[in-house]
C-alpha positions in Angstrom: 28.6 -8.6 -16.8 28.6 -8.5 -12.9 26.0 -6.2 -12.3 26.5 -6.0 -8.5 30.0 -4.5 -9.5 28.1 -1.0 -11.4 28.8 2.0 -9.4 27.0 4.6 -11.5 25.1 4.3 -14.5 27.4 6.7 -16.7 28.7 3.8 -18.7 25.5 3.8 -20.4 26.2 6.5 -22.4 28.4 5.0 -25.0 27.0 1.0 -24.8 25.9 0.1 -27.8 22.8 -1.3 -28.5 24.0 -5.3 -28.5 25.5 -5.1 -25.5 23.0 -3.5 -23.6 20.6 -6.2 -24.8 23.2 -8.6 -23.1 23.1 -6.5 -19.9 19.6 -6.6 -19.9 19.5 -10.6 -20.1 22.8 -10.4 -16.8 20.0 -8.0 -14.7 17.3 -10.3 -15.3 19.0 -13.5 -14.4 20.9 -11.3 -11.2 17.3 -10.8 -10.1 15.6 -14.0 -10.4 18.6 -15.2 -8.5 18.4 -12.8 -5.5 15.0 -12.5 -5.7 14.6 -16.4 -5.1 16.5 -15.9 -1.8 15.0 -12.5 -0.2 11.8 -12.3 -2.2 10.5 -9.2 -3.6 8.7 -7.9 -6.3 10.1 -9.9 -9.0 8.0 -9.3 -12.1 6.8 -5.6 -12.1 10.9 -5.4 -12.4 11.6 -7.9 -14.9 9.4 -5.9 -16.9 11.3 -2.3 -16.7 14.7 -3.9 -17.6 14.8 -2.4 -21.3 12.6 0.4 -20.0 14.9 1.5 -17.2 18.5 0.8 -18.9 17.3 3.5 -21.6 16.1 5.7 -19.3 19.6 5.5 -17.7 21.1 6.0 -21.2 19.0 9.5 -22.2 18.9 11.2 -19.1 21.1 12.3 -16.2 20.2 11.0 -13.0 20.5 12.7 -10.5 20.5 15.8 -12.2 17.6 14.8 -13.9 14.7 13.5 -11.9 12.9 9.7 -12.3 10.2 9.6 -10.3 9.1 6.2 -9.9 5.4 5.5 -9.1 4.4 2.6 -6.4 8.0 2.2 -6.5 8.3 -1.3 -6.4 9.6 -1.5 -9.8 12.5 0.3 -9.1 15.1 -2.9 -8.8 16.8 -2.1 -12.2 17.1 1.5 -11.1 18.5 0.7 -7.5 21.4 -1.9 -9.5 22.2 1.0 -12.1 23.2 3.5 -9.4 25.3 1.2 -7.5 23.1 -0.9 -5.3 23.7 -4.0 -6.9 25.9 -5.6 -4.1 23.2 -4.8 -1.5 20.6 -7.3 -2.8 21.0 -10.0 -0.6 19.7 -7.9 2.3 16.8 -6.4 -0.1 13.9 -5.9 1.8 15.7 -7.4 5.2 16.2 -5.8 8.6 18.5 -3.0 8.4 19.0 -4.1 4.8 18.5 -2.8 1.1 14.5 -1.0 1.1 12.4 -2.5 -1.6 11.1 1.0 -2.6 13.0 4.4 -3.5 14.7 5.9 -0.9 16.2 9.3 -0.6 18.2 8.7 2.4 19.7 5.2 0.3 20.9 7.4 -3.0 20.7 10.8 -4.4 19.5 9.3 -7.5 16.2 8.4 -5.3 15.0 11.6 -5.5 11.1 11.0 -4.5 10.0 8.2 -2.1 7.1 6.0 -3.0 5.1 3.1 -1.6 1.3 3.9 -2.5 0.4 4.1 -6.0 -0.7 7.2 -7.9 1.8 10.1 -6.6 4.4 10.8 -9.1 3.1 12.9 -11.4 2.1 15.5 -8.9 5.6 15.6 -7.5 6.6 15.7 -10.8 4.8 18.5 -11.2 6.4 20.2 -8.0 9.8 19.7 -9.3 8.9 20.7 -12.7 7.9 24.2 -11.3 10.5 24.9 -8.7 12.6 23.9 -11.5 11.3 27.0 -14.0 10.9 28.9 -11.0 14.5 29.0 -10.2 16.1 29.2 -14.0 17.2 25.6 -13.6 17.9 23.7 -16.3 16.9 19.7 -15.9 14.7 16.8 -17.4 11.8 15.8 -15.4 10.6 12.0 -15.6 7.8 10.8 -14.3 7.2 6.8 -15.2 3.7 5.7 -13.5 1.8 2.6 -14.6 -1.4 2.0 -15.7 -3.0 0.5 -12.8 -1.5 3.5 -11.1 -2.9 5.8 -13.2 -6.5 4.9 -12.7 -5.8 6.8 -9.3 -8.0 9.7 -9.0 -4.9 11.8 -7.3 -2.9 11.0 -11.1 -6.1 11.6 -12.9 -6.0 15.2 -10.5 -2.4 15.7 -11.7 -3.1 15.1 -15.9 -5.2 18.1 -15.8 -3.1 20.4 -14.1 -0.1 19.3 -16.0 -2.1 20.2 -19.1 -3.1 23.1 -17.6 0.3 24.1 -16.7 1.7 23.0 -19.5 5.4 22.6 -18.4 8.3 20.8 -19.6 8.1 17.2 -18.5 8.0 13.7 -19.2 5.4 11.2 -18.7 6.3 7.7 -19.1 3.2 5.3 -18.8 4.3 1.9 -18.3 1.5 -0.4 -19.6 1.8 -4.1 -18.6 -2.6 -4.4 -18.4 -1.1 -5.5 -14.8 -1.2 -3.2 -11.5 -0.7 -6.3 -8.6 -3.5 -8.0 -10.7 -5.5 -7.7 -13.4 -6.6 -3.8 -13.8 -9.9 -2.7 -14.4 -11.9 0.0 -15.5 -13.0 2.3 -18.3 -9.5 3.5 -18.3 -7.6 0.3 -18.5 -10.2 -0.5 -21.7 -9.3 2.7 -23.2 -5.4 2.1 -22.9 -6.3 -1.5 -24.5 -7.9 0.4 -27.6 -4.7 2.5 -28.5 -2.8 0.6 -31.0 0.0 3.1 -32.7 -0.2 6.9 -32.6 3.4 7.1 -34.8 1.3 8.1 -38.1 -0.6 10.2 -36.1 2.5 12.2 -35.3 3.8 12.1 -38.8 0.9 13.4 -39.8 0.4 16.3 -37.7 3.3 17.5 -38.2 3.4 17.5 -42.1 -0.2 19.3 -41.6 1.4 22.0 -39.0 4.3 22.0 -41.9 2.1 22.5 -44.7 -0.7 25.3 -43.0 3.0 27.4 -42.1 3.6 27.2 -46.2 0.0 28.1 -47.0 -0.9 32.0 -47.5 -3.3 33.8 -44.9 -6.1 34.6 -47.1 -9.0 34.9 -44.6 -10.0 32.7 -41.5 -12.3 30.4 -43.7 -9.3 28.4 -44.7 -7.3 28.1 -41.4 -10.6 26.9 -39.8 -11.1 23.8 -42.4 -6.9 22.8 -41.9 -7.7 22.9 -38.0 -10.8 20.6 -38.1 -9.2 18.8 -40.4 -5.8 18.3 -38.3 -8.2 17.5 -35.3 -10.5 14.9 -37.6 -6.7 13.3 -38.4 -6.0 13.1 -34.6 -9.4 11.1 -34.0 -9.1 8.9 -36.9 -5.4 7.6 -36.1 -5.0 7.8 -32.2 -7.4 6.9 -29.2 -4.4 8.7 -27.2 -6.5 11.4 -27.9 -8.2 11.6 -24.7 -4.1 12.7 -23.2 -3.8 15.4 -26.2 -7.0 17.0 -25.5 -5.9 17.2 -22.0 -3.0 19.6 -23.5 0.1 16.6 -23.2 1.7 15.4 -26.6 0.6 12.0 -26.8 3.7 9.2 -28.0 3.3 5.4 -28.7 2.3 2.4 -28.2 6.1 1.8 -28.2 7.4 -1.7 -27.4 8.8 -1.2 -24.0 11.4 -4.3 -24.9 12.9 -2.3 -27.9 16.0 -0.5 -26.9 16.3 1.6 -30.4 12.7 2.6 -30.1 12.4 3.7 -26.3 16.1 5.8 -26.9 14.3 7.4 -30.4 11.0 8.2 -28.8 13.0 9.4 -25.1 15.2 11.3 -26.9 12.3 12.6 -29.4 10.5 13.5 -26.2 13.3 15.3 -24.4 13.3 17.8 -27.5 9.2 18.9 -27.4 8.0 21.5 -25.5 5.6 21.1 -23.2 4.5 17.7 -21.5 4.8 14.5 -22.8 3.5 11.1 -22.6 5.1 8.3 -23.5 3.2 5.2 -24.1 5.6 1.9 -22.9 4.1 -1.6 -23.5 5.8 -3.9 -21.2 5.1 -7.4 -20.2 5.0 -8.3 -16.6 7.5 -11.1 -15.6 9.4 -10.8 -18.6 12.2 -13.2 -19.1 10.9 -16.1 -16.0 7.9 -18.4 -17.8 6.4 -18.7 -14.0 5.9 -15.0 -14.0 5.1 -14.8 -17.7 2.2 -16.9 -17.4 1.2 -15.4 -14.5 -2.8 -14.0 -15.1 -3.5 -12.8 -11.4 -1.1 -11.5 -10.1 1.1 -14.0 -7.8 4.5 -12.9 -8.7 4.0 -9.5 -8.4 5.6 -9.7 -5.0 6.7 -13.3 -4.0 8.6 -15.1 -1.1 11.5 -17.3 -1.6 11.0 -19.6 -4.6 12.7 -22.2 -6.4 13.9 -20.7 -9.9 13.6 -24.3 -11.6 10.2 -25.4 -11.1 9.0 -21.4 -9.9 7.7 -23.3 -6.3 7.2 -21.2 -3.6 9.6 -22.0 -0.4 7.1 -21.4 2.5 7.0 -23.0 5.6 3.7 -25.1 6.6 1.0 -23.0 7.6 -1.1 -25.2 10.5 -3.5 -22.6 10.0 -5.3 -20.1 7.3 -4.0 -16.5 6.9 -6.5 -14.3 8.6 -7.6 -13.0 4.9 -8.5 -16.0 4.0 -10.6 -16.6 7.2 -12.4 -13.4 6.6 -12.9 -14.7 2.9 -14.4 -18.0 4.3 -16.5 -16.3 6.3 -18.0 -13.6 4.2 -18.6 -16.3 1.5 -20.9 -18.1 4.2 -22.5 -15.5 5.5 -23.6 -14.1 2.0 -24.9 -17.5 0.7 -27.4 -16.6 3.7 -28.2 -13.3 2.8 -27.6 -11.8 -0.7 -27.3 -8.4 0.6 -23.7 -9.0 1.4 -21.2 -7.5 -1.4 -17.6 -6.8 -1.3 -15.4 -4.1 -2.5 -11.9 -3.9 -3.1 -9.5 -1.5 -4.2 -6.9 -3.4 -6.7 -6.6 -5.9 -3.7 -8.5 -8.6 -4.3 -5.8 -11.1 -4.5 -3.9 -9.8 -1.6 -6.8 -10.3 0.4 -7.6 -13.9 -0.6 -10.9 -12.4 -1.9 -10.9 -15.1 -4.8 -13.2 -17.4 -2.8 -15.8 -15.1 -2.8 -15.3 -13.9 -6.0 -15.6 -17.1 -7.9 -19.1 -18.0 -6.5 -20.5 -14.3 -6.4 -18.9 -12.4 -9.3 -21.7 -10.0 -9.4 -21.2 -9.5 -5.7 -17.5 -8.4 -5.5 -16.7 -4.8 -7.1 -13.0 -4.4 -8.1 -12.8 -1.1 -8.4 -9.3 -0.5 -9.2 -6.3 1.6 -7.4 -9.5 4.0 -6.3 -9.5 4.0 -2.0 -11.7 7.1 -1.9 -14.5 5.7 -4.5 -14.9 2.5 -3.1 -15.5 4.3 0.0 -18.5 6.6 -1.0 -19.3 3.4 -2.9 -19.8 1.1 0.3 -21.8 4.4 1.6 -24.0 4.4 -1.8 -24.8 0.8 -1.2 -25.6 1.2 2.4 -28.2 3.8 1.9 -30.0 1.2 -0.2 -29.9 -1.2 2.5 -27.6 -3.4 1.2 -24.9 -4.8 3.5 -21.4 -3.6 2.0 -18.2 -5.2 3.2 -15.0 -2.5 2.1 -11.7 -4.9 2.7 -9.1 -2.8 2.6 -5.2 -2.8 4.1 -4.6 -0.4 7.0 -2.0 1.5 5.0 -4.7 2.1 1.9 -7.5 3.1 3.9 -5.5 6.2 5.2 -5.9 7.6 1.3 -10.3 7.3 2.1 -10.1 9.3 5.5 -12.4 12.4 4.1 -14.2 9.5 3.0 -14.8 7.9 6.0 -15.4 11.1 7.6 -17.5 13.0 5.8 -19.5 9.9 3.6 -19.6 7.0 6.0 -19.4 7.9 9.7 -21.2 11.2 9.2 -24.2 9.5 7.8 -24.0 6.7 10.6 -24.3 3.8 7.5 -23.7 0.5 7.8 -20.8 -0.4 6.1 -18.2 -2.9 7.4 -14.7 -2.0 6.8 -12.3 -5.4 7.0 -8.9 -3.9 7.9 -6.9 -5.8 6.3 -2.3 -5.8 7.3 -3.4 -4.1 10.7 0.0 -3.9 12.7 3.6 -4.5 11.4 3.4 -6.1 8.3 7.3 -6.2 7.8 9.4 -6.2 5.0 7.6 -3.8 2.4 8.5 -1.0 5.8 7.6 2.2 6.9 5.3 2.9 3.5 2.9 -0.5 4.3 3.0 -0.7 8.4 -0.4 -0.3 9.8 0.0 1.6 12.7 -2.3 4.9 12.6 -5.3 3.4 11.4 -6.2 2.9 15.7 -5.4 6.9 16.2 -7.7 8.3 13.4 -10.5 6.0 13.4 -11.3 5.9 17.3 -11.6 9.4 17.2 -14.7 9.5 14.3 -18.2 9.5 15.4 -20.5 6.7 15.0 -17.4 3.7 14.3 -16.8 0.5 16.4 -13.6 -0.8 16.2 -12.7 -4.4 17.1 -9.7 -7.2 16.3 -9.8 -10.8 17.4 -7.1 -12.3 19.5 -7.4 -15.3 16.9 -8.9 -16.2 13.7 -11.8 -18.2 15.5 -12.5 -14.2 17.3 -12.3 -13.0 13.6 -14.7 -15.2 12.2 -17.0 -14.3 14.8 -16.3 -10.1 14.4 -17.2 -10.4 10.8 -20.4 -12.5 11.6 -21.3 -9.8 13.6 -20.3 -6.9 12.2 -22.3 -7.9 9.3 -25.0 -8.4 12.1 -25.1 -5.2 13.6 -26.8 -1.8 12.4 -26.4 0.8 14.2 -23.8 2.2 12.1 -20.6 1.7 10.5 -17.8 -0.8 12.1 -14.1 -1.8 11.6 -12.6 -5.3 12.1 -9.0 -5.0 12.0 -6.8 -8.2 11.6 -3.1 -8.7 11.1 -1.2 -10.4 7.7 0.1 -13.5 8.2 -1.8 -17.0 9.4 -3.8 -17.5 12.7 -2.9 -19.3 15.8 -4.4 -22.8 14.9 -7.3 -22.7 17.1 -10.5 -25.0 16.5 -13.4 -23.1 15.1 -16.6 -23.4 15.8 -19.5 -24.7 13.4 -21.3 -21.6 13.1 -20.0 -18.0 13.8 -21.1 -16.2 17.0 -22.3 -13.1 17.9 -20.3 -11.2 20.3 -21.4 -8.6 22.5 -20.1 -5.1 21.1 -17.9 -3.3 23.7 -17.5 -6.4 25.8 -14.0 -7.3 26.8 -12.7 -10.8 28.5 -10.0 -11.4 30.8 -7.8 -14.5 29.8 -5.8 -14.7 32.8 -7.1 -13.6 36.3 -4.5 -12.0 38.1 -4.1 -9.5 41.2 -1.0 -8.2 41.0 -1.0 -6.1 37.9 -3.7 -5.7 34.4 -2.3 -5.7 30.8 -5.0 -4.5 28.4 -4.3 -5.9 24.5 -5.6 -7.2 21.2 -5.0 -8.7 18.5 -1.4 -10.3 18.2 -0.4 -8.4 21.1 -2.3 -10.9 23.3 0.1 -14.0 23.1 3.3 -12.0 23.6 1.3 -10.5 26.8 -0.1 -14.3 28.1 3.8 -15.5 27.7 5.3 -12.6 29.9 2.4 -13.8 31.9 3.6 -17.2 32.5 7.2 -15.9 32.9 5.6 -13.6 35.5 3.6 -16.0 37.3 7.3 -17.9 38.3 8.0 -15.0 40.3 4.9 -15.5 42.1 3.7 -12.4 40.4 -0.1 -12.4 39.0 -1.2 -10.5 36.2 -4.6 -9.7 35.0 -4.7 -10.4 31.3 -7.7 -8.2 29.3 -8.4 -8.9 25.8 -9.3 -5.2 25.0 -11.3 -6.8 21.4 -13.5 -3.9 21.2 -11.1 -0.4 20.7 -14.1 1.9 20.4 -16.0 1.7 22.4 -14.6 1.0 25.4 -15.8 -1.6 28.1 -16.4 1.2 30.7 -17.9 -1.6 33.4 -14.6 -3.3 33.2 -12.6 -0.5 33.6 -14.4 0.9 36.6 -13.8 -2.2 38.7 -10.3 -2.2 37.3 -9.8 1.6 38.6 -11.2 0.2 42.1 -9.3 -2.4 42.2 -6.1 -0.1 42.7 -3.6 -3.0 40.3 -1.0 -1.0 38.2 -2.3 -0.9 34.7 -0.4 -1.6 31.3 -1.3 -1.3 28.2 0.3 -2.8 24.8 -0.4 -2.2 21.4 1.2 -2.7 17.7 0.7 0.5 16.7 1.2 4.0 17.6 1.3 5.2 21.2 0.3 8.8 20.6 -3.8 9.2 20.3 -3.4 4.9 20.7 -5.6 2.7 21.9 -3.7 3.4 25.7 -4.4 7.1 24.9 -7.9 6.1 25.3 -7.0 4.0 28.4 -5.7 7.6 30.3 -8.2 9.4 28.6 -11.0 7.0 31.0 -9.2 7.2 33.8 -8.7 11.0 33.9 -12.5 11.5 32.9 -13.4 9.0 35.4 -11.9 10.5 38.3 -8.7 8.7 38.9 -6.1 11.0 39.1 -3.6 8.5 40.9 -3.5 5.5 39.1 -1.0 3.5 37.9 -0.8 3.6 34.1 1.6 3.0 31.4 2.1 2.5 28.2 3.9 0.4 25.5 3.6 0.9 21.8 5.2 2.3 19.0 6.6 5.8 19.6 6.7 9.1 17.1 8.5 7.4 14.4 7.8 5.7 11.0 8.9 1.6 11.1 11.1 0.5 8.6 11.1 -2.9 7.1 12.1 -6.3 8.9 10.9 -8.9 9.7 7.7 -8.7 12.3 9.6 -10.3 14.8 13.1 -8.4 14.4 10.3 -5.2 14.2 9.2 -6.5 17.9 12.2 -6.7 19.1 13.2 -3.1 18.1 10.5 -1.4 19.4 10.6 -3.3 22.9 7.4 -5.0 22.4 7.8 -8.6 23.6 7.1 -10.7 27.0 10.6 -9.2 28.3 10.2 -6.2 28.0 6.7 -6.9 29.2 8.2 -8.0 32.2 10.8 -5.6 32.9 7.3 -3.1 32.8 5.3 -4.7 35.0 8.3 -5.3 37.7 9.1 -1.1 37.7 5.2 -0.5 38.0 5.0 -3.0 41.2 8.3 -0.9 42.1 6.9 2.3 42.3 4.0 1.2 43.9 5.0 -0.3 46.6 8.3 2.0 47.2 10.4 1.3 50.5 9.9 4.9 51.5 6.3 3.8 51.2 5.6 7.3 49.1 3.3 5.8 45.9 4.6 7.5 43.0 2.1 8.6 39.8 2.9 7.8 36.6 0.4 9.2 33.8 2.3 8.3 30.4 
């Protein structure tokens, strides 16, 4: 079958079971085939194909909700409601997201990106649902990385609590982007089949209706007994003591027992969980075998031999630098440990794991733990590195408020994906983490203009202890430049200027820097001279620097890859006005009060006006206005 050709997933309703095994095997080769073009997340999909054609077969969607957790396994879904022909721009500028969508489909009825959210809006639905007299199924499938997330473990007890009509549907792979961990992932591993449990509460519920009442003795022995039953036969205990009707293991790759079980859950009262065992990467041997994680999301790749089609990095991704570095540092001093949140592999925090395992905590899809973790661990003088991505750390704000800045520890927090981070979109751009961290108490906040700058940051953020610290650094590789044979310490607050100029100042970091220095050169052909600042410390602020820049009278510019409102040039304004200068020169360029969708970083660049042209073009109008014909200086504040 030609699945781009599917329009709506009606046609499920009368398939047989055959042919949607044969379906199954046309949407797994359709996605190894476009997936080896775009890239994507290929196996967390080619593991939901049964799972998600059944689904499609027993409920109504869009009348009745699926609420996809994460959300990157929701390829099937996206083909099944008439998406299919889209795929070759998946995940491409302008082009098909690679997570739910509402404003892409009606039958994307919740929008997802970080992990651990749909059984709360579940929830939500579920109760505006009763709320209004409506009438519709509510499906929430999460997986069981995801549910290790304290905001899912939140949501179990109030949906016992509540106890209203809906479906849970835990998709159990032992996989989140690698390996899970935890007591909960060892207590998943321990369930083996709850169907004679089921059987056999309900003959018990059968047989105490049949039995006379005489006296409270005997009802008491047939309820312990029923509740003896359900610990002898299920560990899925631990969800029916919350108040949810427990289902499975069922094999996730079985159409006739996911339709009996969906179909048997649609008809209890109540919540219910069903338990889905899937295998990650189903139906490619590269992603079958897969242990850690490495198809979970991929590039481009060769389907025959499953090689990745990358171009030739001539230098390390910054996470790997960072890993480098840590791992030499701590061989120094064995106070150094790492914690990650589920991301260990995305951060290239293998290295380090391999030759300290007792010194790198995976803690799981858990943000806010390993934060007051890092803060535990620095009380006891121990030197705690949290690497996290921009987009994550935003779930271990109170966190980082209340547990680490508060208490002025020393805890180093590697900001991992800082910036654009392109085609995973608006759900993974790290762009607020500037406007909520400079404002905190206590935090420096620093990013290198290369990976030689980075190597040094984390040598001395491990170095300094006078409170917590933040060294952000974008994804992708560094610039190439020679690094020094031992890391550096670098003077906290302390900008350089890269380029002397007189004409005009541009203040940047990080990536920023290079498309500044080549508007710069551009620049310098029109006999115009620019000042070029490596702003490397965002908090605090070089205030010597700026004070000479605020004499010197040059029109000031600032650029960052990330948002303008309570941004690093924010700051900038905020200096200037505090200082004095009322008149000044200053503007802005940045991202404005929008969410950025997915693209590449470059096409992302170039939407948003951030390159040496549009550089340019700025730095022209400033010399414009200040030097106007009328000779009247004109102000401009934002």
């Amino acid at each position: 079958m030609d699945v781009s050709t599917i329009k709506n997933p009606k046609f499920l309703k009368k398939m047989p079971v055959d042919q949607m095994i044969d379906l199954a095997k046309d949407i797994r080769s359709f996605l190894i085939h476009k997936l080896s073009k775009t890239g994507g997340h290929l196996a967390p999909n080619l593991g939901v194909v049964e799972l998600t054609l059944a689904l499609h077969k027993v409920f109504n969607s869009p009348e009745d909700k699926l609420i996809w957790d994460v959300g990157h396994q929701s390829y099937v879904h996206k083909i099944l409601t008439g998406r299919g022909d889209q795929f070759d721009t998946l995940r491409q500028y302008k082009g098909l997201c690679g997570f739910p969508k509402r404003s892409e489909s009606e039958h994307d009825v919740w929008e997802t990106g970080h992990s651990s959210t749909s059984l709360s809006a579940a929830l939500g639905m579920a109760v505006a649902r009763d709320l209004k007299h409506e009438n519709f199924d509510v499906v929430a499938i999460i997986g069981d990385g995801a549910l290790t997330g304290g905001m899912a473990l939140e949501a179990l007890n109030d949906i016992g609590h509540q106890k209203r009509n809906m479906i849970i549907v835990l998709n159990d792979n032992e996989m989140s982007i690698a390996p899970n961990v935890g007591a909960m992932h060892n207590m998943l591993n321990r369930i083996r089949s709850a169907n004679k449990y089921n059987r056999a509460k309900e003959d018990i519920e059968y047989l105490m209706k049949r039995i006379p009442a005489f006296g409270g003795k005997l009802a008491s022995v047939a309820e312990r007994l029923k509740d003896r039953l359900k610990y002898m036969l299920v560990s899925g205990v631990f969800f029916e003591e919350l108040g949810i009707t427990y289902l499975g293991p069922v094999d996730g790759h079985n159409f006739e027992a996911l339709i009996d079980n969906l179909n048997y859950a649609k008809k209890r009262k109540g919540p219910v969980l069903i338990h889905i065992l899937t295998q990650k990467g189903k139906g490619y041997k590269p992603a079958e075998l897969d242990e850690v994680g490495t198809w979970h999301g991929t590039g481009p790749y060769k389907i025959e031999s499953g090689a990745f089609i990358k171009p030739v990095a001539v230098a390390p991704a910054y996470s790997k630098v960072v890993n480098d570095t840590l791992q030499e540092i701590a061989r120094k001093d064995d106070r150094v440990v790492v914690i990650s949140p589920a991301m260990v592999v995305g951060s290239k925090l293998e290295g380090f794991g391999r030759e300290f395992p007792d010194r790198l905590f995976d803690v799981g899809i858990a943000e806010q733990h390993a934060a007051t973790f890092a803060a535990g661990l620095a009380t006891q003088n121990m030197k705690p590195v949290l690497s996290i991505y921009s987009t994550f750390m935003q779930r271990a704000y109170d966190q980082l408020v209340h547990d680490i800045c508060r208490q002025n520890l020393n805890v180093v927090i590697a900001v991992d994906r800082a910036g654009l981070v392109g085609a995973d979109g608006e759900t993974h751009q790290g762009i607020f983490d500037v406007g909520f961290l400079r404002e905190l108490p206590n935090l420096t906040i620093m990013m290198g203009k290369d990976e030689k700058e980075l190597r040094n940051m984390i040598f001395t953020a491990l170095h300094y202890d006078r409170g917590p610290i933040a060294v952000r650094y974008p994804r992708g590789n560094g610039l190439g430049v020679a690094m020094n044979e031992a890391p550096e310490l670098i003077p906290i607050g302390k900008w350089e200027v890269l380029r002397e100029g007189h004409d005009a100042a541009v203040l940047a970091f990080g990536p920023m820097l290079q498309v500044v220095l080549d508007a710069a050169k551009h620049l310098e052909s029109e006999k115009i001279k620019i000042k070029v600042v490596n702003a490397r410390f965002i908090k605090p602020l070089d205030h010597e620097m700026l004070s000479e820049l605020s004499q010197s009278g040059m029109p000031l510019l600032t650029v960052e890859e990330g948002l303008l409102d309570g941004g690093f040039g924010s700051s900038i304004m905020e200096f200037f006005h505090d200082y004095g200068d009322h008149e000044h020169i200053i503007e802005r360029m940045g991202i404005d009060d929008c969410y950025v969708e997915h693209g590449s970083v470059g096409e992302l660049l170039e939407e948003l006006g951030l390159t040496s042209e549009q550089i340019c073009v700025r730095i022209r109008k400033m010399l414009k206005e200040q030097n106007p014909k009328n000779g009247i200086r004109k102000v401009f504040t934002s």
